[in-house]
Structure formats: C-alpha cells, structure tokens
N, C-alpha and C positions, 0 to 999 in steps of 0.2 A: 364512498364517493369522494372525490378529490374536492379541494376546496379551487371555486373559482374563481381569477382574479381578472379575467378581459374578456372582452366580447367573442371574439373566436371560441372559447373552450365554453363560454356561454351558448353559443349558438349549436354547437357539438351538442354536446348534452341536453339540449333540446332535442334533436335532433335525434339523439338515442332514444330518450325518452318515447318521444312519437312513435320511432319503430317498434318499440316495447310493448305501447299499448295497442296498437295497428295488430302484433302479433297475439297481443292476451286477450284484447277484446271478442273475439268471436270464439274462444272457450268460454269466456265468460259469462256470456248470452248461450251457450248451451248447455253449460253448467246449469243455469237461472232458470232454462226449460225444464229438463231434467226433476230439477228441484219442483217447480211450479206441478208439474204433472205429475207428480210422486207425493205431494200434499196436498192432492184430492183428494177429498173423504170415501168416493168408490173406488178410488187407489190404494188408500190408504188399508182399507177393511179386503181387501181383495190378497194384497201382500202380506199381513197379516194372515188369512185364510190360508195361504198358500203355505206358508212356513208351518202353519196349526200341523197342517195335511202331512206333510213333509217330514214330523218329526218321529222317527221309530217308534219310540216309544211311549208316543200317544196312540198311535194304531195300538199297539198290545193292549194297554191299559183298556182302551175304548174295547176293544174285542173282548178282555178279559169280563169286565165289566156286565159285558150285553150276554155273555154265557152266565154269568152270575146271575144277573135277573130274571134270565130266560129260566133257568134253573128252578128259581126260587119260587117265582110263578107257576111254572108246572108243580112243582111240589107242593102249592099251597092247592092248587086245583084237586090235587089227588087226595091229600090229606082231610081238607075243609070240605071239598066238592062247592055244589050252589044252596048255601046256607042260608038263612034270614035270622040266625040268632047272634045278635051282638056277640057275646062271648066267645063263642063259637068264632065267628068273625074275627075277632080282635087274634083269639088263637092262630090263626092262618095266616094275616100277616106278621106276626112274630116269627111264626115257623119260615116264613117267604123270605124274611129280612137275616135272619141266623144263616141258612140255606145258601143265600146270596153271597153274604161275607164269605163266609165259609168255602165258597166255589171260587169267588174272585181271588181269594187269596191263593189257590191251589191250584189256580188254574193251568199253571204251566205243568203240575203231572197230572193231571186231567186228561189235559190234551195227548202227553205223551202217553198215558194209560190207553185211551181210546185211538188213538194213532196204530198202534202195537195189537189194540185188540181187533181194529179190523183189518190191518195186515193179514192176521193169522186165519181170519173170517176166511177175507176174499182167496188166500192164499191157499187153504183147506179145500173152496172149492171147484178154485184148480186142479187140484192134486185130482178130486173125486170125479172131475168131467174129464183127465187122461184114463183114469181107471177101466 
C-alpha cells in the first residue's frame, strides 16, 4: 500500500478498504459456519466414522480378521468340543488363537483357494445337469 499523504487518497483507501470487507465479510461468516458445524462432536465422530468406513484397507483387514476368528472358533469347537476341564480348555483357546493368526495372515490365498474351489464346484455341476 502506498504511503498517504492528504485526505483525498485518505478517503480512497477507506473506501477500498470497505469494499474489501463488504466483499470478504460474508465468506467469512460461512467459512465460521462451516467451521462451527464441523466441530461438533456428533460431527466430528461421524466424519471420522466415515473416513474409518471408506478406507480399503481397513475393509480387508476387518474381513480378514472376522475369517480368522471365525476360523479359529470353529476349530476350537471341533477340536475341544464343550469341555469343563481347565486344561483341556486352556488347550482350545491356544489352538483358536494359533488358527486365527495363522488364517488372518493367509487370508488372501484362502480366499483365492476357495474362490477357485467353488468355481470348479459350481462349474462341475453345470457341466453334469448338460449331460
């Protein structure tokens, strides 16, 4: 900004001034909504939620995860059955918790193993209802 030396270019620059804020003023107030309604806390945990939801590879992981314990569970059921002996007990969740890891980690040729294998299922008994 120039430096001012009389009242004329005083009064100018006021005058810009004004228009400047006449024009900024009502972003500013929707900017300040924006803001105000985006640091609500049911705002806040909602956009958060939303991004959780949204991220690739937290679906896999979560899926992965839920076939691992599913897994592990069923395997402990098969192995242990309904026990009442500590030991015995203690044994099944060991085996549950092995099982689990062990599946979440390999999940992805899991999937593709049994993807493949009931292709070949459903696709056999195709073949056998043209026959």
């Amino acid at each position: 900004m120039q430096k001012i030396t009389n009242t004329v270019d005083l009064k100018i620059a006021i005058q810009q001034l004004e228009n400047k804020k006449a024009e900024e003023w009502p972003l500013l107030k929707d900017q300040f909504h924006v803001f105000y309604e985006n640091s609500k806390p049911l705002n806040i945990i909602r956009n958060t939620f939303k991004e959780f939801i949204a991220s690739p590879d937290l679906k896999t992981t979560l899926i992965n995860g839920a076939i691992g314990l599913a897994t592990g569970f069923v395997t402990k059921k098969i192995v242990v059955g309904n026990t009442h002996n500590p030991i015995t007990k203690l044994l099944g969740y060991l085996v549950e918790m092995v099982v689990a890891k062990k599946v979440t980690g390999n999940a992805d040729e899991i999937k593709s193993f049994g993807s493949s294998f009931l292709s070949k299922i459903f696709n056999s008994q195709k073949d056998s209802t043209k026959a």
